[in-house]
C-alpha positions in Angstrom: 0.0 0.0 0.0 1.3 3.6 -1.0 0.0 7.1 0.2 -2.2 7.9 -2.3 -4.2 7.6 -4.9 -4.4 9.1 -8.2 -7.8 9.1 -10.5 -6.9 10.4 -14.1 -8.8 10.9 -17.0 -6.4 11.3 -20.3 -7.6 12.9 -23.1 -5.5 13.1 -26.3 -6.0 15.0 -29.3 -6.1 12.9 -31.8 -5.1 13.2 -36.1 -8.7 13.9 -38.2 -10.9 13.3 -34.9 -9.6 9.7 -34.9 -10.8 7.5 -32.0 -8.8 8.2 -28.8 -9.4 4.4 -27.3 -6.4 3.2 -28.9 -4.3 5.9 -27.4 -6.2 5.3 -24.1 -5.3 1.8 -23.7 -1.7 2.6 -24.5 -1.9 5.0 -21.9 -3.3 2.0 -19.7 -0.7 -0.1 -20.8 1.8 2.6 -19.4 -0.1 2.2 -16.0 0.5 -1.7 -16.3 3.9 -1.5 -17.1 4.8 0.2 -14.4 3.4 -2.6 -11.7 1.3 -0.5 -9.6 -2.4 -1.6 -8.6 -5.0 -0.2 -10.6 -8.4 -0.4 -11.2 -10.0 0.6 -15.1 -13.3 2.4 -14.9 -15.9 4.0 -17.4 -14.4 7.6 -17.0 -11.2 7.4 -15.1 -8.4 5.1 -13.9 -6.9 4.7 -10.3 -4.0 3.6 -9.1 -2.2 3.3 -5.8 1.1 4.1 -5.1 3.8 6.3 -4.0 3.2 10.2 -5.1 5.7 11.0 -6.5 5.8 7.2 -8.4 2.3 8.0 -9.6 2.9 11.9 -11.3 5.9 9.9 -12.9 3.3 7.7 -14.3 1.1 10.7 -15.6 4.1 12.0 -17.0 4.6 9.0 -19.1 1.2 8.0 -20.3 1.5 11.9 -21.2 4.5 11.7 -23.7 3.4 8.1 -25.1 0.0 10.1 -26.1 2.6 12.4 -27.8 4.8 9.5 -29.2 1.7 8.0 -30.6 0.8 11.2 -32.5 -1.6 13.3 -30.0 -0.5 17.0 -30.9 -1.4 17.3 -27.2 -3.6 15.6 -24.0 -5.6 17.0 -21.4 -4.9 15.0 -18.1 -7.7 15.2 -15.7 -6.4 13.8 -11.9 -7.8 13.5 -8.7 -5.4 12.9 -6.1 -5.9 11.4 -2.3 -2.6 12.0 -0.4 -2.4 10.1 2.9 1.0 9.5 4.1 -0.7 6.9 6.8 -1.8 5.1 3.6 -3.8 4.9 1.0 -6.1 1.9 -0.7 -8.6 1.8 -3.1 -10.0 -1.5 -1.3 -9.7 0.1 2.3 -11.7 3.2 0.9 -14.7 1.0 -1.1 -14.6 -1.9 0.8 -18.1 -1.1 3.0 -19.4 -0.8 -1.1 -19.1 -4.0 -1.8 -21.6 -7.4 -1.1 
């Protein structure tokens, strides 16, 4: 378990209005790459970590939008910093049956 959590939304401009799920699930494939637990929603991904491990993370999924040829990307994040620690089962856990 890290101290936090990060939520982000990443949304790449794409070439001719292209579809951006291909450049989304290279971003998520930047996310799995880098070993941390995460969880794939409908609007946002989480992941738990280390802080300063997780902006790295936004960083790259960031420049492989660019790599892949976004002209640029809009990240959207949420962040929950607890140095005590953070968990996205300790936080949903009375959520589910």
């Amino acid at each position: 378990m890290g101290n936090a959590l990060l939520s982000i939304q990443i949304i790449p401009k794409t070439k001719n209005g292209e579809d951006v799920i291909p450049y989304v699930d290279k971003a998520i494939a930047v996310i799995e790459k880098s070993g941390v637990p995460y969880q794939v929603n409908p609007l946002e991904t989480t992941m738990e970590g280390d802080l300063a491990q997780l902006f790295s993370i936004v960083e790259e999924m960031n420049e492989a939008m660019i790599e892949n040829g976004s002209s640029n990307v809009i990240s959207q994040i949420k962040v929950l910093y607890q140095p005590s620690g953070a968990s996205m089962d300790k936080l949903t856990e009375k959520y589910r049956p």
